[in-house]
BALOTOR-923171 format. One line per 3 residues: number of its first residue (from 1); their letters; for each residue x, y, z of N, C-alpha, C. Coordinates in steps of 0.2 Angstrom, whole numbers, padded with zeros to 4 digits. Layout:
BALOTOR-923171
NUM> A> X,Y,Z,X,Y,Z,X,Y,Z ~ ... .
//
This chain:
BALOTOR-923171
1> XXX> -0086,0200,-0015,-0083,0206,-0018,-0078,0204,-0024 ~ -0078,0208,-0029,-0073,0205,-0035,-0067,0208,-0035 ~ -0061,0205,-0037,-0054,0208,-0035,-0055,0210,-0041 .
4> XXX> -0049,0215,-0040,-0047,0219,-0046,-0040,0215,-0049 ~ -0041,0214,-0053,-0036,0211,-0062,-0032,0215,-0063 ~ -0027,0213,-0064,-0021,0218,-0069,-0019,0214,-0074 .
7> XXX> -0019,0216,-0079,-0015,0213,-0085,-0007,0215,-0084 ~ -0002,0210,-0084,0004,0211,-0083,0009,0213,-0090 ~ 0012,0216,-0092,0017,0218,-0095,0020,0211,-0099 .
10> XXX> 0022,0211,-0106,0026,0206,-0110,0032,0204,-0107 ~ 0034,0211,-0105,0042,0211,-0102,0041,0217,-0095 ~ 0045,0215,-0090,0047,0220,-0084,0053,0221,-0084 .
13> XXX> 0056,0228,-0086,0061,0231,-0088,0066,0231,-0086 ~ 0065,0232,-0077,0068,0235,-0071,0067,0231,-0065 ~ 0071,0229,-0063,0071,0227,-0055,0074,0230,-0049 .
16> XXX> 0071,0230,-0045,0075,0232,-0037,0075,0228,-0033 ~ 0077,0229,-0026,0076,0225,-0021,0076,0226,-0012 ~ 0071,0225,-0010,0072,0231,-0004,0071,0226,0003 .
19> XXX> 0071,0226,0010,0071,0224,0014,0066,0230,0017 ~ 0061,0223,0021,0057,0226,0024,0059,0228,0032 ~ 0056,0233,0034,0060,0237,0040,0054,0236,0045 .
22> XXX> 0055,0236,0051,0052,0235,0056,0044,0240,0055 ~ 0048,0246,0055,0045,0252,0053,0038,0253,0048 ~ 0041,0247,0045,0034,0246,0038,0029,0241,0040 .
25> XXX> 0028,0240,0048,0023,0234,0050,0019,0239,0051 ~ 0013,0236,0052,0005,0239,0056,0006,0235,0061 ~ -0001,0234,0065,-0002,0234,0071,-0004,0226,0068 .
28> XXX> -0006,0222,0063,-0007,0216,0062,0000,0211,0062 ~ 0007,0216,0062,0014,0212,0063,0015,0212,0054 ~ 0012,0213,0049,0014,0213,0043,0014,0220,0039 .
31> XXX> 0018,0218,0033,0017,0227,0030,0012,0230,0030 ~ 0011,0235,0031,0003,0239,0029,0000,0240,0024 ~ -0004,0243,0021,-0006,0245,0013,-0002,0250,0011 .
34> XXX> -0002,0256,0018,0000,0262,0016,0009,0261,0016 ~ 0013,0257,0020,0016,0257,0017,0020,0254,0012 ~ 0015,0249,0009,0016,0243,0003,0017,0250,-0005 .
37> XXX> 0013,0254,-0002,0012,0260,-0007,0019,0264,-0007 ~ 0022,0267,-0002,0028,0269,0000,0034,0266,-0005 ~ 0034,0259,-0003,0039,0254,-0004,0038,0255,-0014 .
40> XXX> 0032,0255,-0016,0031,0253,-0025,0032,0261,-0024 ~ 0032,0267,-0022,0033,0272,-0024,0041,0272,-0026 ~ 0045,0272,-0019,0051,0270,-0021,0054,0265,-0026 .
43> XXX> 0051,0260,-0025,0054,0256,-0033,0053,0262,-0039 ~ 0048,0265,-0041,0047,0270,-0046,0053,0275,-0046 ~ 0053,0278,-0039,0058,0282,-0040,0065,0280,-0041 .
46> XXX> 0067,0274,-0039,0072,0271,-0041,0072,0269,-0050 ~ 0069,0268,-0051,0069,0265,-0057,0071,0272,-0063 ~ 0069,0279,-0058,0069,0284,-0063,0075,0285,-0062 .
49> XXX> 0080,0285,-0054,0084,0286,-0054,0090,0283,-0060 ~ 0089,0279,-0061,0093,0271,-0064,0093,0277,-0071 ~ 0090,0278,-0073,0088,0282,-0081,0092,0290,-0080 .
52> XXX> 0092,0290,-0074,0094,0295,-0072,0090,0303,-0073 ~ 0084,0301,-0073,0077,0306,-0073,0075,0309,-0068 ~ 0076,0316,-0070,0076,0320,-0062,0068,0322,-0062 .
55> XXX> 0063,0319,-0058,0057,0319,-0061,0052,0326,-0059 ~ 0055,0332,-0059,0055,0337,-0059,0053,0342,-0065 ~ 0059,0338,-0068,0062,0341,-0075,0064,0337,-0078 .
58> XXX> 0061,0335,-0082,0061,0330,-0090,0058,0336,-0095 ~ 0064,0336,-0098,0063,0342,-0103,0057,0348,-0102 ~ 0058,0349,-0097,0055,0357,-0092,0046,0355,-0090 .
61> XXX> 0047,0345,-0090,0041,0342,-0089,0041,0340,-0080 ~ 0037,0338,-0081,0036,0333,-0072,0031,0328,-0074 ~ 0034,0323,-0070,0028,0317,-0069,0025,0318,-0062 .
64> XXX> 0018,0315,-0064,0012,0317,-0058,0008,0310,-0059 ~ 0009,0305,-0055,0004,0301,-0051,-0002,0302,-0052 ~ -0008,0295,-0057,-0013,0300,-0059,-0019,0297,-0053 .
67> XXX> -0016,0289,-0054,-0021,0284,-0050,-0016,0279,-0047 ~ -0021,0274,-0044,-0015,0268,-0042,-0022,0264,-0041 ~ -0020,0257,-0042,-0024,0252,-0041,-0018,0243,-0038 .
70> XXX> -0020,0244,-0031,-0015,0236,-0029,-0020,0232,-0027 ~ -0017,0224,-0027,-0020,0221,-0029,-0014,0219,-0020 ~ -0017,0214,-0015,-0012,0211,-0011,-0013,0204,-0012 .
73> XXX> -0007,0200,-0011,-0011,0193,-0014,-0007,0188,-0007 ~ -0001,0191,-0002,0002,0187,0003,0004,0195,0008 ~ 0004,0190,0013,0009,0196,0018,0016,0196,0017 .
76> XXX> 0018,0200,0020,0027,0202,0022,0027,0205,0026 ~ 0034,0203,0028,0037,0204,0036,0042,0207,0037 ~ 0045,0208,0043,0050,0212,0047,0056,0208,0042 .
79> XXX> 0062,0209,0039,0067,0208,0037,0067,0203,0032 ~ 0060,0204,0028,0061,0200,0023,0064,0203,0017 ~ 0067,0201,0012,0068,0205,0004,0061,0204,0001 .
82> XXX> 0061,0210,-0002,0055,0211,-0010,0057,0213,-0014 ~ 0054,0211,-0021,0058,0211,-0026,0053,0215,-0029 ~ 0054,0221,-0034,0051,0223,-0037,0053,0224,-0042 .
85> XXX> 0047,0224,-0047,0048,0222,-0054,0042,0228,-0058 ~ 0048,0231,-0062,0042,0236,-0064,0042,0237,-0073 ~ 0036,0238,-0076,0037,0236,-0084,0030,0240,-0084 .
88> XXX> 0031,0242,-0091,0026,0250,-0095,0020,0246,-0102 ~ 0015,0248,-0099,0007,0245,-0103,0005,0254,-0104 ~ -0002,0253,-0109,-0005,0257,-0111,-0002,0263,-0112 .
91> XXX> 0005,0264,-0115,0006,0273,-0115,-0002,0275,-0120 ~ -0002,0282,-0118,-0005,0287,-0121,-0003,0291,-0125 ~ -0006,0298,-0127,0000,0303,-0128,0001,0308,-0122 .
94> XXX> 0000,0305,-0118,0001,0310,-0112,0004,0305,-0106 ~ 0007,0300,-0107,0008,0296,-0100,0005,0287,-0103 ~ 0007,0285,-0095,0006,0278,-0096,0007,0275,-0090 .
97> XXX> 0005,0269,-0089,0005,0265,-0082,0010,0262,-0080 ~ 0011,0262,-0075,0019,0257,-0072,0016,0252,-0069 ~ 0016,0244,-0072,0015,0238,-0067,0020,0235,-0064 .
100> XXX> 0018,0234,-0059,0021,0231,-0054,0023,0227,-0051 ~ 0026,0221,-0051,0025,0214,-0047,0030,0214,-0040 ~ 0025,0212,-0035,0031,0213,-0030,0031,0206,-0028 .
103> XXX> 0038,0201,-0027,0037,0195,-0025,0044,0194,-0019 ~ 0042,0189,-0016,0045,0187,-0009,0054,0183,-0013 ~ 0056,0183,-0009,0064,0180,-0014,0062,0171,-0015 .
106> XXX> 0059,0169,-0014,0052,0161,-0014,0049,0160,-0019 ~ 0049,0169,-0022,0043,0166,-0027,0039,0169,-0026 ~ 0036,0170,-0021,0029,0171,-0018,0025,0177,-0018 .
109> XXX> 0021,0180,-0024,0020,0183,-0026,0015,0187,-0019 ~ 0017,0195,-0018,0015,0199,-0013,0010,0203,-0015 ~ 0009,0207,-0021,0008,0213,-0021,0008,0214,-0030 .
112> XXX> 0000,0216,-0033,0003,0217,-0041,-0001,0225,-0041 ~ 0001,0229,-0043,0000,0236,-0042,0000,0240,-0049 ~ 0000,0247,-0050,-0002,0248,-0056,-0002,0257,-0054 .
115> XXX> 0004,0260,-0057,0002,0267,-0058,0002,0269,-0063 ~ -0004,0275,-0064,-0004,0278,-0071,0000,0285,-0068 ~ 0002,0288,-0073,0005,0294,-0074,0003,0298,-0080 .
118> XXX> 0008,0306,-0081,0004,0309,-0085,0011,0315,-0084 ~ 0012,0318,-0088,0017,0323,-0088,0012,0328,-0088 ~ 0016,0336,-0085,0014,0341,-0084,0020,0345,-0086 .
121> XXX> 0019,0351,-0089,0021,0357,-0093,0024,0363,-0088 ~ 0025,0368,-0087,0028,0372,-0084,0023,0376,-0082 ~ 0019,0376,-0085,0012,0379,-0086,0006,0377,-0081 .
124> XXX> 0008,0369,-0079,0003,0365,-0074,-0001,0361,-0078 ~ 0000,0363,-0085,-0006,0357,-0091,-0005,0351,-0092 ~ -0008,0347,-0090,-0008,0339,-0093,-0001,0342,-0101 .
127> XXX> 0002,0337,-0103,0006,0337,-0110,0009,0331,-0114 ~ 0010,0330,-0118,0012,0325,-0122,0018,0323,-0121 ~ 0019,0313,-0118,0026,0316,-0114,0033,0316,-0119 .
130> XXX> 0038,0320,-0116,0043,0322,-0120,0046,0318,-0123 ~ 0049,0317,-0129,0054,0314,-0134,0059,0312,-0128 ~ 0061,0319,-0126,0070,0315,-0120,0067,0308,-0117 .
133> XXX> 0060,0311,-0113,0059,0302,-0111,0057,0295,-0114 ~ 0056,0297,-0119,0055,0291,-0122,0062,0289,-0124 ~ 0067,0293,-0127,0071,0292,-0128,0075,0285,-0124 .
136> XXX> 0073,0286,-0117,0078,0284,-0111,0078,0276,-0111 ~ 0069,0274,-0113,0065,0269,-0112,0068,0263,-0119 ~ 0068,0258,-0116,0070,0252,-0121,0066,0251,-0127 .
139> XXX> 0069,0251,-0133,0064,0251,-0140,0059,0247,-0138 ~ 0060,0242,-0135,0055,0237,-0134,0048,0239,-0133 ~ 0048,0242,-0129,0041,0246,-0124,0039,0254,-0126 .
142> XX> 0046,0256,-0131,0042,0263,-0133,0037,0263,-0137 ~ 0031,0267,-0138,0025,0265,-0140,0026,0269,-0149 .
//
């Protein structure tokens, strides 16, 4: 079966750092998938936090999750750190993808992942995303 590719980001913008909790094991003793997805959720949210984006309400917009695509490449454990690294490819005029790198504090690359997003309107319409947000993001990566 062939794995799925990500192209990675020139630059990743943003970092976090989280400790894995007992809680986020499966029955194999290592993170799960579902909640390797929790974990890169929260980097995201963290990330919007740091800009101070209430992701609600961006200029009377919301961000909505359109797809996800991970790739796992090692396991993680009960009380390890992971580093997440997150940087922006392919805007649109309606959204763009967050890549992801998630590595062990070693190095050792766990997890490359990829969400695309998309703004919605008051109205519930897909929409072009707002000036405020782009405003937020580093000249480097605005499209």
């Amino acid at each position: 079966m062939a794995r799925v590719t990500l192209e990675l980001p020139e630059n990743f913008i943003y970092k976090t750092r989280m400790q894995v909790r007992y809680t986020d094991l499966n029955t194999g003793g290592h993170v799960g998938n579902d909640q390797m997805i929790s974990l890169i959720s929260s980097a995201r949210y963290s990330f919007f936090q740091h800009l101070n984006v209430n992701l609600e309400n961006i200029d009377q917009h919301r961000v909505v999750v359109t797809d996800l695509v991970t790739s796992y490449r090692a396991e993680s454990f009960a009380e390890e750190h992971l580093n997440f690294e997150l940087g922006f490819m392919d805007f649109n005029k309606y959204g763009a993808d967050i890549i992801f790198r998630v590595t062990k504090d070693d190095g050792t690359l766990v997890t490359l992942a990829k969400t695309g997003f998309v703004f919605m309107n008051q109205d519930n319409k897909v929409a072009p995303i707002p000036q405020g947000f782009l405003q937020l993001l580093p000249d480097s990566i605005r499209p």
